[in-house]
N, C-alpha and C positions, 0 to 999 in steps of 0.2 A: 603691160598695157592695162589700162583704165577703164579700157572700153564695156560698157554694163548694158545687155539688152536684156527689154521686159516687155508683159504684154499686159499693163494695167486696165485696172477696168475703166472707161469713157464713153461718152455718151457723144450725138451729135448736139450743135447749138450750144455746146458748153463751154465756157472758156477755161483753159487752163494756166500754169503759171511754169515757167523755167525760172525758176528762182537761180540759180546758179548762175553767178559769175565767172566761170572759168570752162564751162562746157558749153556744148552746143548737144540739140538734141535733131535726129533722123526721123521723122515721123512716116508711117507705114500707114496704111489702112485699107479693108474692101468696104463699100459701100453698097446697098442693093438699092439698084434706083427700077422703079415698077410704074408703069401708068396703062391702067384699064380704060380709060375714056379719049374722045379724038382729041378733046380740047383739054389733056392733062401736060402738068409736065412734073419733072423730079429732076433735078442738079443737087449735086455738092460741089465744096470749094474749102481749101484749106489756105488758111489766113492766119495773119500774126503779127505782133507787134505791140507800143505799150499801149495803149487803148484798151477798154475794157466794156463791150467784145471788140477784140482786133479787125484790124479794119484793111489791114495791105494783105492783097490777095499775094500766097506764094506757093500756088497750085493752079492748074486749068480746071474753067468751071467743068465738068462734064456731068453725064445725064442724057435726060429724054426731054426731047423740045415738041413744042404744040405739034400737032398734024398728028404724029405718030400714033400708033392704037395696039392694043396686048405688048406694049415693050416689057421687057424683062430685063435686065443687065445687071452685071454685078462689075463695080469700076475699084480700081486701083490708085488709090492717090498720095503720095510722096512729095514731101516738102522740109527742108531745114527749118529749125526755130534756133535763132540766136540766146547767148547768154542773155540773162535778165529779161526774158521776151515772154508774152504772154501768148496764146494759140488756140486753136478751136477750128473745127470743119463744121461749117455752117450747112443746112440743108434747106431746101426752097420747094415746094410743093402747089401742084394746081391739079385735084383730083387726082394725086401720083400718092406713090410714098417712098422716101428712103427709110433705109435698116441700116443702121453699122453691122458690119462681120468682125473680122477682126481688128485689131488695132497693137502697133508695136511701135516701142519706143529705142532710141536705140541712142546711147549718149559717148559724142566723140569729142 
């Protein structure tokens, strides 16, 4: 088997590139999504595709939506990137904040 995991370094809002034609790649991640104020919010979203930053969502948004107040959470998010596809987990902030935790890449 071919199969190669890693836990490269990545940032959020950055796009990345599956250059490979003949793999597909697992993407992993935790995210810490935080909002201290009522009217805050914190989402991420893992996306992909050729666009450049990808633009087809292939992950549920998740996060903290307005109203909410001292939220805390740390979310999980898991999505395929096809060969030749480019990828990135966008994050969206309204007096919130995400953090990346880990991030794993996992190529089948």
């Amino acid at each position: 088997s071919n199969k190669a995991y890693s836990m490269p370094a990545r940032a959020l809002n950055t796009t990345y590139a599956n250059s490979s034609t003949a793999s597909c790649l697992m993407v992993m991640a935790t995210v810490r999504c935080a909002v201290t104020l009522a009217a805050g919010t914190a989402y991420v979203q893992g996306r992909s595709g050729s666009a450049n930053p990808p633009t087809i969502s292939c992950s549920g948004l998740v996060g903290i939506q307005a109203g909410l107040l001292n939220e805390d959470n740390t979310y999980q998010i898991v999505f395929v990137v096809g060969t030749n596809t480019n990828y990135i987990i966008t994050s969206s902030t309204t007096n919130g904040t995400t953090v990346l935790g880990q991030w794993w890449e996992l190529v089948f």
